[in-house]
Each structure stands twice: as structure tokens, then as C-alpha cells.
C-alpha positions in Angstrom: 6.3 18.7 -3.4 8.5 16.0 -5.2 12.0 17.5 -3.8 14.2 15.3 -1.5 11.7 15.7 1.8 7.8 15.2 -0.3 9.5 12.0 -2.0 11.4 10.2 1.0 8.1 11.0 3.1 6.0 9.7 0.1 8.2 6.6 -0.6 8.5 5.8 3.4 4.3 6.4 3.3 4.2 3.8 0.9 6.0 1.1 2.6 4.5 1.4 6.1 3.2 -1.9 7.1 -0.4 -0.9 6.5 -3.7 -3.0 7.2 -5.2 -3.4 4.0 -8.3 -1.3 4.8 -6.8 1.7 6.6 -4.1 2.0 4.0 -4.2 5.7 2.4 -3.7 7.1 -1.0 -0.9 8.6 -1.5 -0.1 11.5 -3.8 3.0 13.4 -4.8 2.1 16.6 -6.4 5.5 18.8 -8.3 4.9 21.8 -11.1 7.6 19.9 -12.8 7.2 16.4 -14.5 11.4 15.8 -13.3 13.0 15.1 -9.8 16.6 17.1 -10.7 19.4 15.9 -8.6 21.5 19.0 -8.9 24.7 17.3 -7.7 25.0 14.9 -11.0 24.6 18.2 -13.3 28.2 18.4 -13.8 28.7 14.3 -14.7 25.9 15.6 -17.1 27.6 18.2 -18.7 31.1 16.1 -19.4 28.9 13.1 -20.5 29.8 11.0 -17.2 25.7 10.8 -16.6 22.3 10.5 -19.0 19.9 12.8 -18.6 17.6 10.2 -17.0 20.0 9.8 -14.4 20.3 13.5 -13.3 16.7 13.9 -13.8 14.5 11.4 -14.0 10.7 11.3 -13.9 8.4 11.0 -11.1 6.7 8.3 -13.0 9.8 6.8 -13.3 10.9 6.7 -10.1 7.3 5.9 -8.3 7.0 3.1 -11.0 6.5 -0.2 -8.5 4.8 1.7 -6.2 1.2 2.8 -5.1 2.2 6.4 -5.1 0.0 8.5 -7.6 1.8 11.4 -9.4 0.4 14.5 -10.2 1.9 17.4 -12.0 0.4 20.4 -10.6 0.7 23.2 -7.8 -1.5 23.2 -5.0 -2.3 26.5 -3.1 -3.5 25.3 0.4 -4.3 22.7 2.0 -7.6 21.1 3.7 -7.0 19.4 6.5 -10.4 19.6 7.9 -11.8 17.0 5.2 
């Protein structure tokens, strides 16, 4: 998920000094297109913040990296494969 935890883990993922032929995709999967940092909604409201600052996109924020964004939920996961 794209909260604080599934996008610091993602990010950190991404800059892990990885040989080139072991290095893994990563994916961040959210139901929502927007990371909300709840804490900025009040600079929001009394026009202190933009919008993009309180809730920006994952593409947004994963632009620069190798980290893949997809908007979905998952149900499970498959650790066998």
C-alpha cells in the first residue's frame, strides 16, 4: 500500500546498492491515485499549502525512480512464485 510504511519500504527498495542482474522490480500498488499527508490538510484549508503539496501523486512522487505504480487493490499475496 502507498501509505507512510509501503512508500518508505518501496523508496528504501529502490536505492539498495543492487547488482545490476539481481536487482528486483518494484511495485507500489494504492486504490487511490494520491499519497494524502493528513497533517498539511489544515495549511490546505487556510490556503498556507497547494493541493499538490498535501496530496500529491504517486507518479509524482516515484518520478526519478524505478518504482512502478499501480492503482489497484490486491487481495492476497503469492509468495510461493
Amino acid at each position: 500500500g502507498g501509505g507512510f510504511g509501503g512508500l518508505n519500504t518501496a523508496l528504501a527498495l529502490n536505492d539498495l546498492p543492487w547488482p545490476s542482474d539481481m536487482k528486483p522490480t518494484i511495485t507500489l500498488l494504492d486504490k487511490k491515485e494520491r499519497f494524502v499527508f493528513l497533517p498539511l490538510l489544515y495549511e490546505l484549508c487556510v490556503d498556507d499549502a497547494s493541493p499538490e503539496e498535501v496530496a500529491p501523486t504517486f507518479k509524482s512522487l516515484l518520478e526519478g525512480t524505478d518504482i512502478e505504480f499501480v492503482q489497484c487493490g490486491a487481495d492476497g499475496v503469492d509468495a510461493k512464485t
